[in-house]
TORKOL-4160 file (C-alpha; in steps of 0.2 Angstrom, whole numbers, padded with zeros to 4 digits, m for minus):
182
<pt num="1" X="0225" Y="m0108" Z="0254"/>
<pt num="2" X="0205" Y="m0117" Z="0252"/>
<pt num="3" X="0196" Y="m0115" Z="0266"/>
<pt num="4" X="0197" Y="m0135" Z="0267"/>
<pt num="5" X="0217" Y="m0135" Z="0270"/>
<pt num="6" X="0213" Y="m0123" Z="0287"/>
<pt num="7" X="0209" Y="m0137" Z="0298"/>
<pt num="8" X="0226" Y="m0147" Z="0294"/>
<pt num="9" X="0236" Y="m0131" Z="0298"/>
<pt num="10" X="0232" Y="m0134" Z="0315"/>
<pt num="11" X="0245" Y="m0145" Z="0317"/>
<pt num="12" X="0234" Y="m0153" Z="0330"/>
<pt num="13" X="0234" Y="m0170" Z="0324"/>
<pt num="14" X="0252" Y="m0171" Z="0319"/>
<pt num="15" X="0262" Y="m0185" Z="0325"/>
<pt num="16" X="0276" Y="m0174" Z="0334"/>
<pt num="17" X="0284" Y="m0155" Z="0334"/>
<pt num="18" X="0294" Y="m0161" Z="0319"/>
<pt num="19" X="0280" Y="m0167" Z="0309"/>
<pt num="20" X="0271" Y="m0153" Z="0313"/>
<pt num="21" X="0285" Y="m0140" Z="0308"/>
<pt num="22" X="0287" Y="m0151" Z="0292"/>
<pt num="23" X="0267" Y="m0146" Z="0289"/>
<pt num="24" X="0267" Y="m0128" Z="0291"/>
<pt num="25" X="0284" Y="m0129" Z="0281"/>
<pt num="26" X="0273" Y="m0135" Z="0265"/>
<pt num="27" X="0263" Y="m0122" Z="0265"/>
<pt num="28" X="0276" Y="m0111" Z="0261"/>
<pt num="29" X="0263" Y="m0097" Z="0267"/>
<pt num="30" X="0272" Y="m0090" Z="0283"/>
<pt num="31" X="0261" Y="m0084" Z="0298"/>
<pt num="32" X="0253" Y="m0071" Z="0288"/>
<pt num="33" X="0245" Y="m0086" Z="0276"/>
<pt num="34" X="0238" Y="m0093" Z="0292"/>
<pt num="35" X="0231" Y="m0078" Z="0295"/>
<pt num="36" X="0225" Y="m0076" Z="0276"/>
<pt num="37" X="0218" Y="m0093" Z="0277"/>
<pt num="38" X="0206" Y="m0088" Z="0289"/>
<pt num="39" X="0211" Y="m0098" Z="0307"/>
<pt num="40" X="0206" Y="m0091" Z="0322"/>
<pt num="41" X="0216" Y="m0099" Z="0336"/>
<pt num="42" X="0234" Y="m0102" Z="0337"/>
<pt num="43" X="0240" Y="m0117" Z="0329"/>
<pt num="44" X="0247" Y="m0127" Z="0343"/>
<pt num="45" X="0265" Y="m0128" Z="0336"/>
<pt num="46" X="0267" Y="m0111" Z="0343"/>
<pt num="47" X="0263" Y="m0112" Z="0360"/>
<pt num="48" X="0274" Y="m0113" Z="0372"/>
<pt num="49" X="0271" Y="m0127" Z="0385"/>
<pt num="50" X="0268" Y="m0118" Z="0403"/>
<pt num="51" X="0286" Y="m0125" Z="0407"/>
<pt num="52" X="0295" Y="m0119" Z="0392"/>
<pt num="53" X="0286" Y="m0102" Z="0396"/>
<pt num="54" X="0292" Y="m0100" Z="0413"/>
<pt num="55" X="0311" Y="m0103" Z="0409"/>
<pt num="56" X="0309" Y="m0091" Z="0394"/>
<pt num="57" X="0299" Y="m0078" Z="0408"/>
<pt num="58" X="0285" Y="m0077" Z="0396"/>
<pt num="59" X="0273" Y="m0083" Z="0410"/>
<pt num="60" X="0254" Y="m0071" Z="0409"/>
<pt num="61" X="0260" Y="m0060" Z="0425"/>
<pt num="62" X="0255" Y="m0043" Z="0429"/>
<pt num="63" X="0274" Y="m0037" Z="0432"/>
<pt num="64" X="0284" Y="m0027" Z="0420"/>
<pt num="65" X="0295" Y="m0035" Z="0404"/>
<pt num="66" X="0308" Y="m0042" Z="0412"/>
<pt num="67" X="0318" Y="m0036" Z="0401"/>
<pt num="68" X="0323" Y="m0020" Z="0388"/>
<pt num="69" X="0331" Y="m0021" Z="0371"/>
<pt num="70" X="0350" Y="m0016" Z="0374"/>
<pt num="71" X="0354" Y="0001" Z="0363"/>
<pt num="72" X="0372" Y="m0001" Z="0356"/>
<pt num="73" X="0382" Y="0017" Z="0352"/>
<pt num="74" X="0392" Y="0016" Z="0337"/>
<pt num="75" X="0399" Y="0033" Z="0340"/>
<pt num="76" X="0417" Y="0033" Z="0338"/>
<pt num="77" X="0418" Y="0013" Z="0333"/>
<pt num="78" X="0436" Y="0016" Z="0327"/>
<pt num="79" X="0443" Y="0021" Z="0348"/>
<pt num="80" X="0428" Y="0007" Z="0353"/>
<pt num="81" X="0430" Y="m0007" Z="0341"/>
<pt num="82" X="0432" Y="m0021" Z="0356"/>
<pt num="83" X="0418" Y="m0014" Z="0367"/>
<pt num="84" X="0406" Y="m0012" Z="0354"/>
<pt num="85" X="0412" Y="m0030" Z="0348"/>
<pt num="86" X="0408" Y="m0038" Z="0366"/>
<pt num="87" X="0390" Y="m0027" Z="0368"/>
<pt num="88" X="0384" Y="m0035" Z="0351"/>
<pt num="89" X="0390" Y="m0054" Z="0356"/>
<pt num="90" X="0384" Y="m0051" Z="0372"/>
<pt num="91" X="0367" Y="m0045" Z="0368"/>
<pt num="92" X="0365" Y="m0056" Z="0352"/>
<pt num="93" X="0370" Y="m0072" Z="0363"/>
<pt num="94" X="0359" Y="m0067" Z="0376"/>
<pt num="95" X="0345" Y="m0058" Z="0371"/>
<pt num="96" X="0345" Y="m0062" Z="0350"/>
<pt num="97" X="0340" Y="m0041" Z="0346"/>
<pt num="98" X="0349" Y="m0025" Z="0350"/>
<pt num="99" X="0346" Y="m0009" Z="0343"/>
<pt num="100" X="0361" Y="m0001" Z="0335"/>
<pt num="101" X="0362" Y="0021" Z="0337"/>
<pt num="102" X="0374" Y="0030" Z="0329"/>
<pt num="103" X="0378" Y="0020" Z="0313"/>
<pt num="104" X="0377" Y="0032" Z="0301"/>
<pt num="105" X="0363" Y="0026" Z="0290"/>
<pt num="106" X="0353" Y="0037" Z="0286"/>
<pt num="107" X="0334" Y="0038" Z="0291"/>
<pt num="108" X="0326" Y="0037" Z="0273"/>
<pt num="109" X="0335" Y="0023" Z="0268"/>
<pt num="110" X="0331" Y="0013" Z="0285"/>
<pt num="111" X="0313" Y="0019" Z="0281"/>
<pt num="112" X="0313" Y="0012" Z="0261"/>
<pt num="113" X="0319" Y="m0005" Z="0268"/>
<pt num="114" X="0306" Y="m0004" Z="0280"/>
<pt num="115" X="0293" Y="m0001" Z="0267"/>
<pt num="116" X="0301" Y="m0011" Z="0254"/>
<pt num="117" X="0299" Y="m0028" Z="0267"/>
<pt num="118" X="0284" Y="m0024" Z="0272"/>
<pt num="119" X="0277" Y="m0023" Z="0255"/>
<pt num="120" X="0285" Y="m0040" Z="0253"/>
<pt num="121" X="0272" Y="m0049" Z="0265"/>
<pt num="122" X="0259" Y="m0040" Z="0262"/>
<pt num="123" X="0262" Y="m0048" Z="0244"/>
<pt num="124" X="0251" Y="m0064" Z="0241"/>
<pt num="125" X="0255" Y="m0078" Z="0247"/>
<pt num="126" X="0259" Y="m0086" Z="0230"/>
<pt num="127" X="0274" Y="m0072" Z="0225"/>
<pt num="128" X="0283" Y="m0076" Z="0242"/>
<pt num="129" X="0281" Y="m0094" Z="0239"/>
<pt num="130" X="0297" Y="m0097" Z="0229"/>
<pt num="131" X="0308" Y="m0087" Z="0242"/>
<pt num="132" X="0302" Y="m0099" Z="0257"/>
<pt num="133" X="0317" Y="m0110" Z="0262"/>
<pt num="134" X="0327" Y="m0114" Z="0276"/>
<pt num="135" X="0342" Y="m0115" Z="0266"/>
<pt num="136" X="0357" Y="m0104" Z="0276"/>
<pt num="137" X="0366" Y="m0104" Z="0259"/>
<pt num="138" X="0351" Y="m0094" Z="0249"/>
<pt num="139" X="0356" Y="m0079" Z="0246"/>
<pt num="140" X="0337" Y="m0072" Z="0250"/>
<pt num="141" X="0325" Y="m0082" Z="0258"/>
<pt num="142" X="0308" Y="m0080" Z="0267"/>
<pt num="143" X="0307" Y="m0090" Z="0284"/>
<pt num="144" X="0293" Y="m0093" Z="0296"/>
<pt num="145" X="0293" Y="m0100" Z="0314"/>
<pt num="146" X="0312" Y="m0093" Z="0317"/>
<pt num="147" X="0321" Y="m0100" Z="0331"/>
<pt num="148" X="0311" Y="m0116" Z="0330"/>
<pt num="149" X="0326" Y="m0129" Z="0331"/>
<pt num="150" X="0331" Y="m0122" Z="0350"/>
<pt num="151" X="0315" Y="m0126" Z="0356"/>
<pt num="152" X="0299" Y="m0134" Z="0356"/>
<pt num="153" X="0289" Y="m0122" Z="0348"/>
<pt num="154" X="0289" Y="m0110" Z="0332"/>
<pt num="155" X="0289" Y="m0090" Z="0334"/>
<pt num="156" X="0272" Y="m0083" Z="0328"/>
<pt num="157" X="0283" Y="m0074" Z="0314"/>
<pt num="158" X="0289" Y="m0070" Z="0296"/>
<pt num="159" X="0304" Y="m0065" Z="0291"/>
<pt num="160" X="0314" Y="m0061" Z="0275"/>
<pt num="161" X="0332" Y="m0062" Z="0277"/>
<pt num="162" X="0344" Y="m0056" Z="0262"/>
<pt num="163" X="0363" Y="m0058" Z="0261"/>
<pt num="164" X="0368" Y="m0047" Z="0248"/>
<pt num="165" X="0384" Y="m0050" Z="0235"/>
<pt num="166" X="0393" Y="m0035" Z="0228"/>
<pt num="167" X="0392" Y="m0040" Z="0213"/>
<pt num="168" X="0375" Y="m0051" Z="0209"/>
<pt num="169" X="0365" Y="m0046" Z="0226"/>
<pt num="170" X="0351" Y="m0036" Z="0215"/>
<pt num="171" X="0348" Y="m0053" Z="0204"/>
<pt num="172" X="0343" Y="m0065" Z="0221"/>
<pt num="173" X="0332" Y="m0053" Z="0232"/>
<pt num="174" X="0315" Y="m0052" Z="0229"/>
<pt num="175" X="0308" Y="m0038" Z="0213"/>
<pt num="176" X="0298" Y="m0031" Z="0225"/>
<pt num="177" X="0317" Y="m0026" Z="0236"/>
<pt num="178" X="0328" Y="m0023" Z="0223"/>
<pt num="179" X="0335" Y="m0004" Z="0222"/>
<pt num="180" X="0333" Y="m0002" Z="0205"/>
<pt num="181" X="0313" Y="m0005" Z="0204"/>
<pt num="182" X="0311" Y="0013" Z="0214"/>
């Protein structure tokens, strides 16, 4: 991004939330091209009014997180099927992350995905570009500003969410992801 487009990603000046989401949507640059484009505040579309704040508890306070991730066991799923059902609903609905244990992935493969994602931000902004959509039906998709349509601000976050297909998944999913480019 030019150093003259930094002061329109503000989103100070825009009209309302919704035209500022549609702004930072054209870029098509994420939080990290923010970063890259060298701001040094926070844009205003992601700050949380001190009202939203308080209801969310994410109020400056000197007490402890009011909260902690759940850890969800599936150890013997088969005999705990309903439970395990319930906890992930539950922490999903309430919370919106969990951490699962016991799922029988093995640790190199949760560690090359790890790698494999975060090599996909670190990429410029103008390889991610074409995955940036809020389409649900795209079958791999970069986001940013998650959770934005529940409230009145954007999360200060990238994501890159892939729904693979058995039998095409490798095609949609970024080079840079696919299992084959190893």
């Amino acid at each position: 991004m030019a150093a003259s487009s930094v002061d329109s990603l503000y989103f100070d000046n825009a009209a309302d939330s919704e035209e500022a989401a549609r702004l930072f949507d054209e870029t098509k640059g994420g939080v990290k091209g923010l970063v890259d484009s060298g701001i040094t505040t926070v844009p205003k579309l992601f700050r949380l009014s001190p009202q939203t704040a308080s209801q969310y508890g994410t109020t400056r306070s000197k007490s402890p997180c009011p909260f902690a991730v759940p850890v969800i066991d599936m150890k013997d799923l088969e005999s705990r099927r309903a439970v395990v059902v319930e906890e992930i609903r539950r922490a999903a609905a309430e919370l919106g992350m969990f951490q699962l244990v016991n799922h029988g992935v093995e640790v190199s493969v949760m560690e090359d995905m790890m790698a494999e994602a975060r090599q996909f931000h670190e990429q410029p902004t103008e390889l991610k570009q074409g995955y940036y959509s809020r389409d649900v039906t795209q079958k791999a998709r970069f986001i940013s500003g998650y959770g934005a349509l529940r409230r009145s601000s954007f999360n200060w976050v990238d994501t890159l969410l892939m729904t693979p297909a058995p039998s095409d998944a490798q095609d949609h999913l970024p080079i840079i992801c696919r299992y084959f480019n190893r």
